[in-house]
C-alpha positions as CSV (number, residue, x, y, z in Angstrom):
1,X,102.8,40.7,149.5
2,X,106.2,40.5,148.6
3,X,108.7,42.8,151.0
4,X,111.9,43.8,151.3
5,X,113.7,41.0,153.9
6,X,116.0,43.2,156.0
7,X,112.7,45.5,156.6
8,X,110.5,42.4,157.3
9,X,109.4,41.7,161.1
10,X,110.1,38.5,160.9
11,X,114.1,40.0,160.7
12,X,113.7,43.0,162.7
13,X,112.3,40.8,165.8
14,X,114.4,38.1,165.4
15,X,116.7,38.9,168.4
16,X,113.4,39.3,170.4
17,X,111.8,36.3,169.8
18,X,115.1,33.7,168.8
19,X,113.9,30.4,170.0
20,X,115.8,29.6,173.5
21,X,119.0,28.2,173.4
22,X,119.4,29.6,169.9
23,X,121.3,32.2,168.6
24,X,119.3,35.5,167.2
25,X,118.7,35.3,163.5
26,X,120.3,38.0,161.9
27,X,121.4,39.9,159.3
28,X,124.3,41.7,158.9
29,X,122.9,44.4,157.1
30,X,119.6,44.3,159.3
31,X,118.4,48.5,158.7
32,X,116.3,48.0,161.9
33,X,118.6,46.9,164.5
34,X,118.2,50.1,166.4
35,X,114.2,49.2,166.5
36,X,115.3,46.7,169.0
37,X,117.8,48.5,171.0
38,X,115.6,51.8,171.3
39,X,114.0,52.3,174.0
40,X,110.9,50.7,175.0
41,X,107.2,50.9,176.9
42,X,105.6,48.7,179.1
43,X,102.1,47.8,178.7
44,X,100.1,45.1,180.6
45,X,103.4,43.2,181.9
46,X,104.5,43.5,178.4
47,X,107.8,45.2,176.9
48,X,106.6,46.9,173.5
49,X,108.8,48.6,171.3
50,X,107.7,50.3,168.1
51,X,109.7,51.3,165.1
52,X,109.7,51.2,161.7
53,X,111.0,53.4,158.7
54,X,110.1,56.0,156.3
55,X,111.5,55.3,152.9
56,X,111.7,58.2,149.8
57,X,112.8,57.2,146.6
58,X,113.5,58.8,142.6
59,X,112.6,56.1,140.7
60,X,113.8,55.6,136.8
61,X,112.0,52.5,134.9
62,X,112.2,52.1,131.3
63,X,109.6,49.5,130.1
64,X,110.1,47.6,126.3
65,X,106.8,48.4,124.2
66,X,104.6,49.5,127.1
67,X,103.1,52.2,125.6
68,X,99.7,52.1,123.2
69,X,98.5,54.5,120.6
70,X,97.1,57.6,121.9
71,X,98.4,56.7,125.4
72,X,102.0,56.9,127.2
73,X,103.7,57.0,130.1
74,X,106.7,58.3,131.5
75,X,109.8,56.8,132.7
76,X,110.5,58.7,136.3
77,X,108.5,59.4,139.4
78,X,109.0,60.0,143.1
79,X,107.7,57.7,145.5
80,X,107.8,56.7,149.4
81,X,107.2,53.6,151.6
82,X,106.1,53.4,154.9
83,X,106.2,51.0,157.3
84,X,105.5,50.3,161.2
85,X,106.7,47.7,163.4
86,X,105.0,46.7,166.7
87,X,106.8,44.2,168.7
88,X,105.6,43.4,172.2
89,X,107.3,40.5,174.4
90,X,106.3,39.0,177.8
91,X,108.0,36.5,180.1
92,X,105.4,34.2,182.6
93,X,106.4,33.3,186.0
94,X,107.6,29.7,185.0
95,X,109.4,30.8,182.6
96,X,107.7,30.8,179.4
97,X,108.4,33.7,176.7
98,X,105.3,34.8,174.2
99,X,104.7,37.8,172.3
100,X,103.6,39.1,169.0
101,X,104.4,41.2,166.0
102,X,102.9,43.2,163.6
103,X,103.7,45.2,160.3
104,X,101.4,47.9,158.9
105,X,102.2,49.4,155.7
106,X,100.9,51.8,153.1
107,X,102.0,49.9,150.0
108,X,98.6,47.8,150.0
109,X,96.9,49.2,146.9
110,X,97.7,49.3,143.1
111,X,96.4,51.9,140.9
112,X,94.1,50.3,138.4
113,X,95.6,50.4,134.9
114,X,94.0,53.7,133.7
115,X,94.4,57.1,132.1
116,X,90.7,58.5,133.3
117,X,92.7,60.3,136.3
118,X,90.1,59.1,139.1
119,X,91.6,60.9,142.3
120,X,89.5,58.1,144.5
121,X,91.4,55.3,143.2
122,X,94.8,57.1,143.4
123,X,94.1,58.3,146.8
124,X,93.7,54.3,147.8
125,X,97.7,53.4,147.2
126,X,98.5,55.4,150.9
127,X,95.6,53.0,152.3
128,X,97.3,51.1,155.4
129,X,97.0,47.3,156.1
130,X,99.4,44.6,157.6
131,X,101.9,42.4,156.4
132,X,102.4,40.1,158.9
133,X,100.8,39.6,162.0
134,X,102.0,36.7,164.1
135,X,102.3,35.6,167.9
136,X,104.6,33.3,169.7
137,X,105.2,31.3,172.5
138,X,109.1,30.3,173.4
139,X,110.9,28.1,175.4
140,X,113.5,26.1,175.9
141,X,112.8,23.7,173.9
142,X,112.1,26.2,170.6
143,X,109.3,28.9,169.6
144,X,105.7,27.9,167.9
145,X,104.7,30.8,166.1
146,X,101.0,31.5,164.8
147,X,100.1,33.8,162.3
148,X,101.0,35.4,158.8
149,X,104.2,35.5,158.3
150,X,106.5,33.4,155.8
151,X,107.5,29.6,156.7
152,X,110.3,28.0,157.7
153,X,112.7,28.2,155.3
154,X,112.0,31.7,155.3
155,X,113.3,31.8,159.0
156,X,116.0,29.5,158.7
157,X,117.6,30.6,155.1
158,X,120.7,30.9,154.1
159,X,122.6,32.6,151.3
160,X,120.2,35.3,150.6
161,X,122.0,37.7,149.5
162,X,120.6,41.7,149.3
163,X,122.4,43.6,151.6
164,X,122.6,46.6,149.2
165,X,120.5,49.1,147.8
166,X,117.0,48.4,148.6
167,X,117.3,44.6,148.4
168,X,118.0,44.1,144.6
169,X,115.5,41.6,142.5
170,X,114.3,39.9,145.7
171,X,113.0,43.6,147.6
172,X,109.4,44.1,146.0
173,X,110.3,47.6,144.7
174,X,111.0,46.4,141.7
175,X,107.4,45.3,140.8
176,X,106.1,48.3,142.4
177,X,107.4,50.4,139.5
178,X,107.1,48.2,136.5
179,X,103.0,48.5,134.6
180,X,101.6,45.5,133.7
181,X,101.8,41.7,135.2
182,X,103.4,40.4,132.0
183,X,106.5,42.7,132.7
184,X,106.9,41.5,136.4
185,X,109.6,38.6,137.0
186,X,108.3,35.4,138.4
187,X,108.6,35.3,141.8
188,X,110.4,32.0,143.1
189,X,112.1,32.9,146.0
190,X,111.3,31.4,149.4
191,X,109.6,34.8,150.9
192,X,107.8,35.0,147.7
193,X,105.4,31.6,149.2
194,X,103.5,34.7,151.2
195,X,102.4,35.3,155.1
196,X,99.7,32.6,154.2
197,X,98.0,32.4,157.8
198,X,100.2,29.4,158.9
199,X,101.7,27.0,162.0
200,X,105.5,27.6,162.6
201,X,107.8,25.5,165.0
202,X,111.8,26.9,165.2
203,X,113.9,24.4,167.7
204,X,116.6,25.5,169.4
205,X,120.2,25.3,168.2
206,X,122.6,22.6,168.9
207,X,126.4,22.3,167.7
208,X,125.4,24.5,165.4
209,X,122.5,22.7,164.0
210,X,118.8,24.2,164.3
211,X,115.3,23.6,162.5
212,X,111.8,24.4,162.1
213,X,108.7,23.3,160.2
214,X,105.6,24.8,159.1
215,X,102.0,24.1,158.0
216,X,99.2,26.3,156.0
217,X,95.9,25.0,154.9
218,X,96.0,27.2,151.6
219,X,97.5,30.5,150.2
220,X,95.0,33.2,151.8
221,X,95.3,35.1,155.2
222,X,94.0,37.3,157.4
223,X,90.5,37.1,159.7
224,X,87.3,35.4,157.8
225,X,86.9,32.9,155.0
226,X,87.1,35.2,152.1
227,X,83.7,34.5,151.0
228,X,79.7,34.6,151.7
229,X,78.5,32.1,149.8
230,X,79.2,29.0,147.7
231,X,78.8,28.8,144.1
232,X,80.1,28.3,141.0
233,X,81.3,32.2,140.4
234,X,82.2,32.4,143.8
235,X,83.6,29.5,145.4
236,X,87.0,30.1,144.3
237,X,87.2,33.3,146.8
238,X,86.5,31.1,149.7
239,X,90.0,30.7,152.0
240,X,89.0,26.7,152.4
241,X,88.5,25.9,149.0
242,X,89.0,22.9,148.2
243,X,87.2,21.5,144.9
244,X,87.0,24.0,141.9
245,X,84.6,24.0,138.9
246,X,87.4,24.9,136.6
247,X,90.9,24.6,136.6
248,X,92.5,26.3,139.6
249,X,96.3,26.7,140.6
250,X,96.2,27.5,144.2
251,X,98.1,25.7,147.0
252,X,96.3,23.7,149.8
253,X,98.0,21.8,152.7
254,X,101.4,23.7,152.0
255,X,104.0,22.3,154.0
256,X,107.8,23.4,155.1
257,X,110.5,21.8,156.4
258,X,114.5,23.1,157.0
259,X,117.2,22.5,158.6
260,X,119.9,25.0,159.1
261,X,124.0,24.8,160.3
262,X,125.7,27.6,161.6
263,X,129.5,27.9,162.9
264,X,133.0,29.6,161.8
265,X,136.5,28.5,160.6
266,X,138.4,30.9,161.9
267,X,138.2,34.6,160.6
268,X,134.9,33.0,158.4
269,X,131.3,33.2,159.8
270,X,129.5,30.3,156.9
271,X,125.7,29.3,157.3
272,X,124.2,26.5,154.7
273,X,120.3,25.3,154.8
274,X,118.3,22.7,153.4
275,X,114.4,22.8,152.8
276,X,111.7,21.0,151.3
277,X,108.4,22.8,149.9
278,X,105.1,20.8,149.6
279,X,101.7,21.1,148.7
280,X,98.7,19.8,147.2
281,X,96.4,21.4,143.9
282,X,92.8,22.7,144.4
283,X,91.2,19.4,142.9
284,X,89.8,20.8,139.0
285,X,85.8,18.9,139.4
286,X,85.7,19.0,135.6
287,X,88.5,17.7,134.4
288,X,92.4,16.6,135.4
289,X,93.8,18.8,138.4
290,X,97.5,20.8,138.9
291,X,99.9,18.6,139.7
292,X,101.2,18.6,143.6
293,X,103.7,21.1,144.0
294,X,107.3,19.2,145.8
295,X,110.4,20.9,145.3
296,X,113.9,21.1,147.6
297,X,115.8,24.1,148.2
298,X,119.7,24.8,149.5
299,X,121.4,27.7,150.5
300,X,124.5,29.0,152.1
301,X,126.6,32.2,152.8
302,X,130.3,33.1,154.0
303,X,131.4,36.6,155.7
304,X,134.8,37.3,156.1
305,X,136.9,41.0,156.2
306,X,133.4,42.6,155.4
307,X,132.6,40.4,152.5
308,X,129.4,38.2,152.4
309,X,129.6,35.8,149.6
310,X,126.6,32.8,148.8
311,X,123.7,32.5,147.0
312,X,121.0,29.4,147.1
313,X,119.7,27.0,144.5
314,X,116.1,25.0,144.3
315,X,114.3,23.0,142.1
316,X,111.3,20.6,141.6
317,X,107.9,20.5,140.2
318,X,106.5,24.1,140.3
319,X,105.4,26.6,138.3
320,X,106.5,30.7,138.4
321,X,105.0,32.5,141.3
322,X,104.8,29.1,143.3
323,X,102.0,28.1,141.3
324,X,101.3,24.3,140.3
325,X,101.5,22.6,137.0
326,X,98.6,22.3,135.3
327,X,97.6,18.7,133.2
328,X,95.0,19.1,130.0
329,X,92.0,17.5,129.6
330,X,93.3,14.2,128.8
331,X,95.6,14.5,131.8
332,X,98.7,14.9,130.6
333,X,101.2,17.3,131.5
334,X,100.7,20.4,129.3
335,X,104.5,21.3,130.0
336,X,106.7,18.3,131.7
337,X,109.5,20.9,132.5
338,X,110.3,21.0,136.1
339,X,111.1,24.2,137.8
340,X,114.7,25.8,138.8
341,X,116.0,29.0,140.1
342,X,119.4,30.3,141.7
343,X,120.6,33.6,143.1
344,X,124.7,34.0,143.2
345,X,125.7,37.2,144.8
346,X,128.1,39.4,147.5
347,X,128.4,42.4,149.4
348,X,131.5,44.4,151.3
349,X,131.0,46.6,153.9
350,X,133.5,49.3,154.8
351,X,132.5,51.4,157.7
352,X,129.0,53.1,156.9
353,X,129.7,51.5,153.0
354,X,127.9,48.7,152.0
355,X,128.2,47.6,148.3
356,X,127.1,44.7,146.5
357,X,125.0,42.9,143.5
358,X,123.6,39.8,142.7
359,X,122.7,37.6,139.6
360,X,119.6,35.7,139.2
361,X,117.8,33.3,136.8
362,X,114.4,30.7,137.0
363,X,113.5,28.8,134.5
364,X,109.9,27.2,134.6
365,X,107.0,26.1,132.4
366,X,105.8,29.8,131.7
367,X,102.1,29.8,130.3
368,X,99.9,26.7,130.6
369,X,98.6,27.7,126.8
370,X,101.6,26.8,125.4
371,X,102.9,23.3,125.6
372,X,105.8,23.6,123.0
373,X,108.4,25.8,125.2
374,X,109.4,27.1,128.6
375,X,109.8,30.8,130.8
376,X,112.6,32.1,131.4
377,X,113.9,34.8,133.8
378,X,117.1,36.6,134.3
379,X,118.1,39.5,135.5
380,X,120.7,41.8,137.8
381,X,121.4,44.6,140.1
382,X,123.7,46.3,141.9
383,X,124.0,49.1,144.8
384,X,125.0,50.3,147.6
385,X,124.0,52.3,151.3
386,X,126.0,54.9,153.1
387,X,124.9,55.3,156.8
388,X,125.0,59.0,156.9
389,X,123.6,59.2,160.6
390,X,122.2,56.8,162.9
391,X,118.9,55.5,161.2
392,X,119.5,57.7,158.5
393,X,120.6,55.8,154.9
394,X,121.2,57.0,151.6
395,X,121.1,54.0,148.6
396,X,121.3,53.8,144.9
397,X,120.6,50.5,142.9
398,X,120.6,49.5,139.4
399,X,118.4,46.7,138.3
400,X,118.2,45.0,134.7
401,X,115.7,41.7,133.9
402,X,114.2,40.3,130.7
403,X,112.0,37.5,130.3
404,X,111.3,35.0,127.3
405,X,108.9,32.8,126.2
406,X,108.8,31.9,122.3
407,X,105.3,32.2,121.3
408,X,104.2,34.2,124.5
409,X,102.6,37.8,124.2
410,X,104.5,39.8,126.4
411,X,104.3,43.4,125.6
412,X,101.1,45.8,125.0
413,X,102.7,46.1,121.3
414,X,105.5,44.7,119.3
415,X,106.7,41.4,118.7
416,X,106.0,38.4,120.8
417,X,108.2,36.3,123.0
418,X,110.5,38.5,124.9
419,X,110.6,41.6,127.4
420,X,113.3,44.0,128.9
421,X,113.1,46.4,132.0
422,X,115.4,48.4,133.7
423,X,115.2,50.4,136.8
424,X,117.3,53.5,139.2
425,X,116.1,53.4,142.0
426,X,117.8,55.9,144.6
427,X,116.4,57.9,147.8
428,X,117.6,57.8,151.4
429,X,115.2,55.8,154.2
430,X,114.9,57.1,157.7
431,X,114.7,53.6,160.1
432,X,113.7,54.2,163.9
């Protein structure tokens, strides 16, 4: 599930469990910094520290052609977000550093698309689950970590730029209010890959240089194997599968590599990454297979006088959402477009200020139905915090996206080929 970066785990423990010899990732807009300076318990040898935040928002979205005849829905609503951090850390007598994190949260559920108001099924969008679970063992010669939680360019990005509001196009929110999976933006950002359970290795930094790679067997997570039995209307819930009856999109063997430089000229702080993405298709046992997914990403970022400036680029053969191309039955590429996306975008802080917007397009094959054009996303936003108290923040944030695809059926009604959204979303977030 897609979240919110600067309220991830993986960010708010960074300074815990930085690899040795490396410096803490960070960010400079991190909303749970105090999680890790608060105080903390100690359990079994262990220091554990819990934190979190409670998050309230008004929320404005104004769908294009999302109503039906004899059914609407309105365009404001209040909602909250909760989520709980538990970080725990221990240190053996020769030396070696391990731990583990965990994120529960209460955005697990969404309400199934009806107007039949069933109470049960509302109730279920509070339920709690986890977002990433992971453990770690650290040294001096880097950190393996073990669990869900996203890969290694995830850890090691650069250039990621949504330090305002609650995060911008990249945060998750925005898909939390918009009806309807046609109406969502791809996702084709480097946390958007998932916690798939997966191996992690982070090395330690050296004249400013640092790295990591990681390894998942397929896109699931969590305990079990997804399924309790094998067969042709089931197989394809099984974590492990591996052959398909029918066509089938998922990742297998997904593989991450990056390598990160960090230093200053002068007044500047800059940061610049490079990553490569691989994996194989779920092989199709009647007919041609996806294509293997292989793509390279770059990133980088410059602060300076309270400005953060950068933005990252990728590209290679990949569908929206991190899916993999499909071929048709003669085995041909049904679309022989390759996939791009970029994000461009700053922030100044002043004080308890911080303002700031970003600009984003992807363009990809879009639907595997139609061969004759490509998907394409673009979209906006802009706002800003003010840290009123310690762990207490008030934001505001304008988004604005559309999406086209000549021939492609959008929208519940009207014409075909395009949709708009917009969204407010304001509130203040308590972080502890």
């Amino acid at each position: 599930m897609r979240k919110l970066l600067l309220g991830s785990t993986a960010v708010a423990a960074a300074a815990l469990f930085a690899p040795g010899g490396a410096s803490a990732q960070t960010l400079s807009s991190d909303a749970f910094g105090s999680t890790m300076a608060g105080p903390s318990a100690s359990l079994r040898g262990l220091e554990v520290r819990i934190g979190g935040y409670y998050r309230a928002m008004y929320n404005y979205t104004r769908q294009e052609n999302v109503n039906v005849p004899g059914a609407a829905v309105g365009s404001s609503d209040f909602s909250n977000e909760v989520e709980i951090h538990v970080l725990a850390s221990g240190k053996a007598a020769n030396g070696l550093r391990y731990g583990a994190a965990l994120e529960i949260e209460n955005d697990a559920w969404r309400n199934p698309a009806n107007l039949t108001g069933n109470a049960s099924a509302a109730g279920q969008k509070n339920t709690l689950d986890y977002d990433e679970a992971w453990a770690y063992l650290a040294g001096a010669w880097g950190q393996i970590r073990f669990g869900d939680e996203d890969g290694a360019i995830g850890q090691l990005q650069s250039g990621h730029i949504t330090g305002f509001g609650v995060g911008g196009l990249d945060s998750g929110d925005q898909n939390q209010q918009v009806i309807g999976g046609n109406y969502r933006r791809n996702l084709v950002g480097v946390n958007d890959l998932g916690d798939n359970t997966k191996l992690i290795y982070l090395s330690p930094q050296f004249f400013g240089f640092d790295a990591g790679a990681s390894f998942a067997f397929n896109t699931n997570e969590g305990p079990l194997s997804g399924c309790d039995a094998v067969s042709t209307t089931t197989v394809t819930q099984c974590d492990r599968l591996a052959v398909s009856p029918t066509f089938n999109n998922r990742r297998r063997n997904e593989i991450q590599a990056a390598v990160r430089w960090r230093g200053s000229f002068g007044p500047v702080g800059a940061a610049a990454t490079v990553g490569y993405i691989g994996a194989d298709a779920v092989r199709n046992a009647s007919g041609p297979s996806a294509d293997r997914l292989n793509m390279l990403w770059a990133g980088a970022t410059a602060t300076a006088y309270g400005f953060t400036v950068g933005g990252w680029y990728e590209r290679g053969n990949f569908n929206g959402n991190f899916n993999t191309v499909q071929r048709d039955t003669a085995g041909a590429r049904v679309d022989d477009r390759n996939g791009t996306a970029f994000l461009a975008g700053a922030t100044y802080t002043i004080d308890a200020i911080t303002v700031g917007g970003h600009f984003s397009t992807n363009w990809t094959a879009g639907s595997q139905s139609i061969a004759t054009t490509g998907r394409r996303d673009r979209g906006w936003a802009v706002g800003g915090n003010y840290r009123l108290a310690p762990g207490l923040d008030l934001f505001a944030e304008y988004l604005k996206f559309d999406i086209k695809e000549t021939g492609f059926q959008f929208n519940n009604v009207g014409p075909s080929g395009s949709t708009k959204v917009d969204i407010v979303l304001t509130g203040f977030r308590v972080a502890f």
